[in-house]
C-alpha positions as CSV (number, residue, x, y, z in Angstrom):
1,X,-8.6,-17.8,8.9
2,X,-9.1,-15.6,12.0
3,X,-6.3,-14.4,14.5
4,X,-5.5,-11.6,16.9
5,X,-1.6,-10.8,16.7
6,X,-0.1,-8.1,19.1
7,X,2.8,-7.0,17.2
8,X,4.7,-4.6,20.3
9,X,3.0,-1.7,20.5
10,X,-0.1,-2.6,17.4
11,X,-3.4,-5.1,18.0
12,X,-3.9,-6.5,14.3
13,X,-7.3,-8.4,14.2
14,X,-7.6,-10.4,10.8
15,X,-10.6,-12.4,9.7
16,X,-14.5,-12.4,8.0
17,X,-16.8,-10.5,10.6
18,X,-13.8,-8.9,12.3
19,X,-15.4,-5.8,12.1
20,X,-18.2,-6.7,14.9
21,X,-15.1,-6.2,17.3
22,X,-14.8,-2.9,16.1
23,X,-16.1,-1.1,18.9
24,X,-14.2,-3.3,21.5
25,X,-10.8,-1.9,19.6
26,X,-11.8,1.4,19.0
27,X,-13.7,2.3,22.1
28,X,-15.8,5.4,22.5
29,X,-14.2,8.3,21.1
30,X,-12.3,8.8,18.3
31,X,-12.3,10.8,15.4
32,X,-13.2,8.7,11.7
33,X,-11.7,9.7,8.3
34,X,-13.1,8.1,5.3
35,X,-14.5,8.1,2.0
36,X,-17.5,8.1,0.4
37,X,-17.1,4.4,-1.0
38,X,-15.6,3.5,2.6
39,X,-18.4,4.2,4.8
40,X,-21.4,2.5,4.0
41,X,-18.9,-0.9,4.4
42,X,-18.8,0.1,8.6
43,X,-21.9,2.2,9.2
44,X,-21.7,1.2,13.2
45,X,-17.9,2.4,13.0
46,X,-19.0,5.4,11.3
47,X,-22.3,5.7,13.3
48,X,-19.6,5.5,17.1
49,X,-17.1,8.4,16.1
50,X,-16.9,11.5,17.4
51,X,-16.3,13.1,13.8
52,X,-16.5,11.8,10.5
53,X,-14.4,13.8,7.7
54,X,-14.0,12.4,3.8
55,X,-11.2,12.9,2.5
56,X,-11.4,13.8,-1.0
57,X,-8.4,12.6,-4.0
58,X,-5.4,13.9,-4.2
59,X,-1.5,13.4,-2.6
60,X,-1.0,12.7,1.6
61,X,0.7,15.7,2.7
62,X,-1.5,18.7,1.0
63,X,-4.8,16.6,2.4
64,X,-2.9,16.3,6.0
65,X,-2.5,19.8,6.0
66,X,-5.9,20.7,4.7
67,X,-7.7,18.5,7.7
68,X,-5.5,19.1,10.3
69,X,-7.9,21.9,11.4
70,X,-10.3,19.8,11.7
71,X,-9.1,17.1,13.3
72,X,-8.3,19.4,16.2
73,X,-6.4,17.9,19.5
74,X,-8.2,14.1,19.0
75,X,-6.3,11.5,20.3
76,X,-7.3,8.3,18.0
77,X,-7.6,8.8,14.5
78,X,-9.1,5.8,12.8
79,X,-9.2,5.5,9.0
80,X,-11.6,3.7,6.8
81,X,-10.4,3.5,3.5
82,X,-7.8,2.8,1.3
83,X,-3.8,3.7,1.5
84,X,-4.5,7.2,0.8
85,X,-6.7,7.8,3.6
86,X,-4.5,5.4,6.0
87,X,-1.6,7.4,5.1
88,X,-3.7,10.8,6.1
89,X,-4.5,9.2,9.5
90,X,-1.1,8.4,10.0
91,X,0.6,11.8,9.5
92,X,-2.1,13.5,11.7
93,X,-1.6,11.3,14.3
94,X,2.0,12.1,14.1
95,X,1.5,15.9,14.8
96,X,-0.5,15.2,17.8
97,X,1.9,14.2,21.0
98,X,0.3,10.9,22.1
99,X,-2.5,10.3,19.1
100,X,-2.4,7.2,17.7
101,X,-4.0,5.5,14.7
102,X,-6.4,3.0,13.4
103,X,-7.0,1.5,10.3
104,X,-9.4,0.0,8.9
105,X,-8.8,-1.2,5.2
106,X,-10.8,-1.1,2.3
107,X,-8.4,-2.1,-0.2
108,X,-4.3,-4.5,-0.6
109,X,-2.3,-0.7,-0.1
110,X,-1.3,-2.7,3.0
111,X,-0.4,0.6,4.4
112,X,-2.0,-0.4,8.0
113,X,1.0,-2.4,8.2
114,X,3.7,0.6,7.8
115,X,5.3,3.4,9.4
116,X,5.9,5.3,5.8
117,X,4.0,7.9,5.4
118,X,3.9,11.5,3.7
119,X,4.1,13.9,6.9
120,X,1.6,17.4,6.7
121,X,2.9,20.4,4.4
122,X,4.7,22.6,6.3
123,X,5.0,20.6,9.6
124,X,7.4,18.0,8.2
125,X,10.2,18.4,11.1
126,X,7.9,18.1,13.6
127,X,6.1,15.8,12.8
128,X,6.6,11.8,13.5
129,X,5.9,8.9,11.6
130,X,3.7,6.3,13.1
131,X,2.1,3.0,12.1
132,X,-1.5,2.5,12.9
133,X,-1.8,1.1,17.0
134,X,-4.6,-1.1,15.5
135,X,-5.3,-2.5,12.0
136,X,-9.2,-4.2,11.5
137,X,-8.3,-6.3,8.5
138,X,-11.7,-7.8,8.0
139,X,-11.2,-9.5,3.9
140,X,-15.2,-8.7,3.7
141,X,-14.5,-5.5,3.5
142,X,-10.0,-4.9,2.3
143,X,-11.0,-7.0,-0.4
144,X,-13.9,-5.6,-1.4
145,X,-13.0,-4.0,-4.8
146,X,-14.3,-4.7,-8.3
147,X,-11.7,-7.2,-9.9
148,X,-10.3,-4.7,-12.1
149,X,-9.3,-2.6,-9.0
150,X,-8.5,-5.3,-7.0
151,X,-5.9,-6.4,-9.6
152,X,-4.8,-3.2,-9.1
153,X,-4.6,-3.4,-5.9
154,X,-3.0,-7.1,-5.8
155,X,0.0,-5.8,-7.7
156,X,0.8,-3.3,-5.2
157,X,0.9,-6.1,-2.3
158,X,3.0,-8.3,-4.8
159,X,5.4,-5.6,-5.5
160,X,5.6,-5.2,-1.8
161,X,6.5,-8.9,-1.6
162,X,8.7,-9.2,-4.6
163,X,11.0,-6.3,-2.7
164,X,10.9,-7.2,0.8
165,X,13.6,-10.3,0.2
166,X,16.1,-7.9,-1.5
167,X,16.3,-4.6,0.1
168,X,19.4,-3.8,2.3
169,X,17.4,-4.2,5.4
170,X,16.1,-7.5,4.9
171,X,16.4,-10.7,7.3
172,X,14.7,-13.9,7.6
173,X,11.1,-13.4,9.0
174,X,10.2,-10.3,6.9
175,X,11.6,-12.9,4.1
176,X,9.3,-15.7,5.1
177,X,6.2,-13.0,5.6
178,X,6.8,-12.1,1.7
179,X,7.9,-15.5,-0.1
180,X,3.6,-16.7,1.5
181,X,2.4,-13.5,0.3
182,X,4.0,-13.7,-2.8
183,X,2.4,-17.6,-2.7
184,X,-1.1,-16.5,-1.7
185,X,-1.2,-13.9,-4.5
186,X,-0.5,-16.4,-6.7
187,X,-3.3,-19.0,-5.5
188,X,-6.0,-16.5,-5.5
189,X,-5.2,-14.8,-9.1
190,X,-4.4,-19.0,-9.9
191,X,-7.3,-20.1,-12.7
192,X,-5.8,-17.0,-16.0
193,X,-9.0,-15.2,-16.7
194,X,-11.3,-15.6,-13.9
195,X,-11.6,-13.1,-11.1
196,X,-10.3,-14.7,-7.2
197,X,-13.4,-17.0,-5.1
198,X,-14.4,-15.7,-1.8
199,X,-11.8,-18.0,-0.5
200,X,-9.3,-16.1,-2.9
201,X,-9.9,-12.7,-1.6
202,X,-9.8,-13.8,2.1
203,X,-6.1,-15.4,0.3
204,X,-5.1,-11.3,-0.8
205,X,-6.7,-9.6,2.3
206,X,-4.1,-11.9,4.0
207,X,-1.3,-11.3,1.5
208,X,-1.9,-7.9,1.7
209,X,-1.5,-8.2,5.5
210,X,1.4,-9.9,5.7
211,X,3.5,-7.9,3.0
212,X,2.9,-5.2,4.5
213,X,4.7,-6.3,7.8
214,X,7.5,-7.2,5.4
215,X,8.1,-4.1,3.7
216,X,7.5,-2.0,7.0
217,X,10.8,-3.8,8.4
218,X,12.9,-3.5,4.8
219,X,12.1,-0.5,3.5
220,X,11.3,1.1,0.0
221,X,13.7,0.4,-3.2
222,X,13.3,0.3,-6.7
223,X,10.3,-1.1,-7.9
224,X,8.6,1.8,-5.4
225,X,10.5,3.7,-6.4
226,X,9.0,3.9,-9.4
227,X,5.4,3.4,-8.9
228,X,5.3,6.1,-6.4
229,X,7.2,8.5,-8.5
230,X,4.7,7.7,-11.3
231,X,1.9,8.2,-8.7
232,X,3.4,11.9,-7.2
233,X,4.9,13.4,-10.7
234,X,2.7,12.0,-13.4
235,X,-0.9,11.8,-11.7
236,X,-1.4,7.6,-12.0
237,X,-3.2,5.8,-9.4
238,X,-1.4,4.1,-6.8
239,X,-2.4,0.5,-7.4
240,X,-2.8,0.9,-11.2
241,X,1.1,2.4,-11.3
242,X,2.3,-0.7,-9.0
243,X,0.9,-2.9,-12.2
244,X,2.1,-1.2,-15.1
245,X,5.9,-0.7,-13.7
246,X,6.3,-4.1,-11.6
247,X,7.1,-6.4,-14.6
248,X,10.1,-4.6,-15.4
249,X,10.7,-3.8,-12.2
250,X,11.2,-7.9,-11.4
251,X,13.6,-7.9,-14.4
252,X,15.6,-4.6,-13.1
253,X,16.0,-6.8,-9.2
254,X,16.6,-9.7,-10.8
255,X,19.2,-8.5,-12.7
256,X,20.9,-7.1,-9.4
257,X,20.3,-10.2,-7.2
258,X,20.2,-13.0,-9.9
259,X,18.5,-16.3,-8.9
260,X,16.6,-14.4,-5.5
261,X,13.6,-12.3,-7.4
262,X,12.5,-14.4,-10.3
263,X,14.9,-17.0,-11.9
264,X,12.5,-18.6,-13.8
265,X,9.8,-15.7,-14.9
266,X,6.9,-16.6,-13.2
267,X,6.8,-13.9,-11.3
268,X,7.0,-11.6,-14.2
269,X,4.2,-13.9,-15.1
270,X,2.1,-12.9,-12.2
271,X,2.8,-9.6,-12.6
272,X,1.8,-8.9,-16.1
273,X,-1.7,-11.0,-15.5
274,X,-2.3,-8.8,-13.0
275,X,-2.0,-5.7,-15.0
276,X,-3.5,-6.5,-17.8
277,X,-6.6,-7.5,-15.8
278,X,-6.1,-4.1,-13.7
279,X,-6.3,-2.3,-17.4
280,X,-2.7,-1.0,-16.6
281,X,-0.7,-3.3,-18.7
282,X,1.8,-0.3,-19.8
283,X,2.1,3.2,-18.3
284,X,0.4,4.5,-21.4
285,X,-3.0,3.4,-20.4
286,X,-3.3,5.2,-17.2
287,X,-3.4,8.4,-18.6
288,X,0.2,9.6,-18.9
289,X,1.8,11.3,-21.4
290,X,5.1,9.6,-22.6
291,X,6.6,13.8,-23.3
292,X,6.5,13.4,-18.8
293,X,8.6,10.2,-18.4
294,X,11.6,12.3,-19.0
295,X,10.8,14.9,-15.5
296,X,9.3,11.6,-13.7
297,X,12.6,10.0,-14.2
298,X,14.3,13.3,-13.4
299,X,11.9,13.2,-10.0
300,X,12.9,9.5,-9.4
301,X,16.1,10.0,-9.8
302,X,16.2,12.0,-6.6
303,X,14.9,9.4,-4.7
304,X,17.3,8.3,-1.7
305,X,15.7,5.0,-1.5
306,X,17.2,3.6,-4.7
307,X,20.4,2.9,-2.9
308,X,18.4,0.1,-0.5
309,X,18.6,-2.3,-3.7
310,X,21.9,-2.0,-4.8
311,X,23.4,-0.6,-7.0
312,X,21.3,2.3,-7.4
313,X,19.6,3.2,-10.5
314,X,20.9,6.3,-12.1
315,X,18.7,8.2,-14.1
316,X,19.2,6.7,-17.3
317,X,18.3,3.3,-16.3
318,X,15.0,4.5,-14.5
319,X,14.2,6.2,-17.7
320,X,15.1,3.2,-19.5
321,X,12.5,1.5,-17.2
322,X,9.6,3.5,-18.0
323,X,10.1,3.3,-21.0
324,X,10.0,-0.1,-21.1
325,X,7.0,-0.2,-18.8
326,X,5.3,2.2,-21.4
């Protein structure tokens, strides 16, 4: 599969060897923030920029604030790598009065597709949220990942397409975009105990994709709830905190819309594969202390997005779903 789709304002380019038309996209000056693992996968992008900064681990708005120095008055920022450094591009871009953003994906976060994003410490209020202007989702290289990873990895897409249908904001194309994600997922990750074919991760980079679009036009709710408050509060990995909470996140959304998230378990199904392959099958493997669930719940808790699938957890019942998910 190959296609060009202007979405309003955003050129999305999807397919193998999409990347040659990188520096049609991009064109001559821009400034490139990536990682270490990221940049050998684009040398020419890397090779074209005006600056090239890495940006190292750790959470969106601290690195924003650390790099925004650096990244001085350019007008494109383009990231190569995974959510983390998408979600950097994007909140620099937003402090910048007419920058934009590109991404170039090296892994499912799907954050290409969104305008959430973590704004710079101490320029929260004014700064603006963006979504990148153009996304280069070229599978050779967003689903590039070891399998373990991209288990990882598909779990976060998945949860993106198990909450799409269900949030307060939904409607009927977002719907559609995550019921084939949701179906692609499922294809690639089909044969239990063998990793997805080339033709399988070409399936993810594409469910990835279009998830992405779904959960950028319904928002955030429970089940991200969770796995970002797991991420922020208790240290997890993105991905691998998408895999441990999402089987009991499907149960807690099921529960509230009964017969729309997963009447008959396969989903749940899906989900727990996935996790187990990821090595996150429970929040106890991924480094987390079970004494911390209590102030992650208490963090969670806090959250305003709960109330976009109704009715909002309370605080017992998140801490009654990590513990679950332990």
């Amino acid at each position: 599969m190959d296609f060009t789709w202007q979405d309003g304002e955003r050129t999305i380019r999807f397919g193998r060897g999409v990347i040659a038309d990188a520096p049609a996209l991009l064109g001559d000056s821009y400034t490139l923030l990536t990682t270490e693992r990221a940049a050998p996968m684009a040398p020419d992008v890397v090779q074209r920029a005006d600056r090239v900064l890495h940006v190292p681990s750790g959470l969106v708005d601290a690195l924003a604030a650390d790099l925004d120095a650096e990244v001085g008055d350019a007008s494109l920022i383009v990231a190569l790598g995974g959510g983390r450094v998408i979600d950097v591009a994007k909140a620099l871009a937003g402090c910048r009065a007419g920058a934009r953003a590109a991404a170039i994906p090296t892994t499912l976060s799907a954050a290409e597709m969104t305008i959430v994003h973590r704004r710079p410490a101490g320029r929260e209020r004014e700064a603006r949220n963006v979504r990148p202007a153009i996304v280069i989702n070229d599978p050779d290289i967003s689903a590039s990942q070891p399998a373990g990873e991209l288990a990882a990895s598909s779990a976060n897409a998945l949860a993106h397409a198990v909450e799409a249908p269900v949030t307060i904001f939904t409607s009927t194309v977002p719907t559609l975009a995550a019921r084939e994600a949701i179906r692609l997922i499922d294809v690639a990750w089909l044969v239990d105990g063998e990793d997805p074919s080339y033709n399988g991760r070409t399936q993810l980079a594409h469910a990835a994709l279009l998830s992405g679009y779904a959960i950028d036009t319904t928002k955030y709710g429970l089940s991200h709830v969770l796995s970002q408050t797991l991420v922020r509060v208790g240290g997890a990995g993105h991905g691998q905190a998408n895999a441990a909470v999402l089987p009991v996140a499907i149960g807690a959304l099921e529960r509230r819309f009964p017969g729309r998230v997963d009447p008959d378990g396969t989903l749940t199904t899906l989900a727990r594969r996935l996790a187990a392959r990821a090595g996150a099958d429970g929040i106890r493997r991924l480094g987390v202390d079970e004494a911390e669930l209590d102030a992650i719940a208490d963090a969670a808790a806090q959250r305003a997005d709960l109330a976009y699938t109704p009715p909002a957890a309370d605080r017992d019942e998140l801490r009654a779903l990590y513990a679950e998910a332990w």
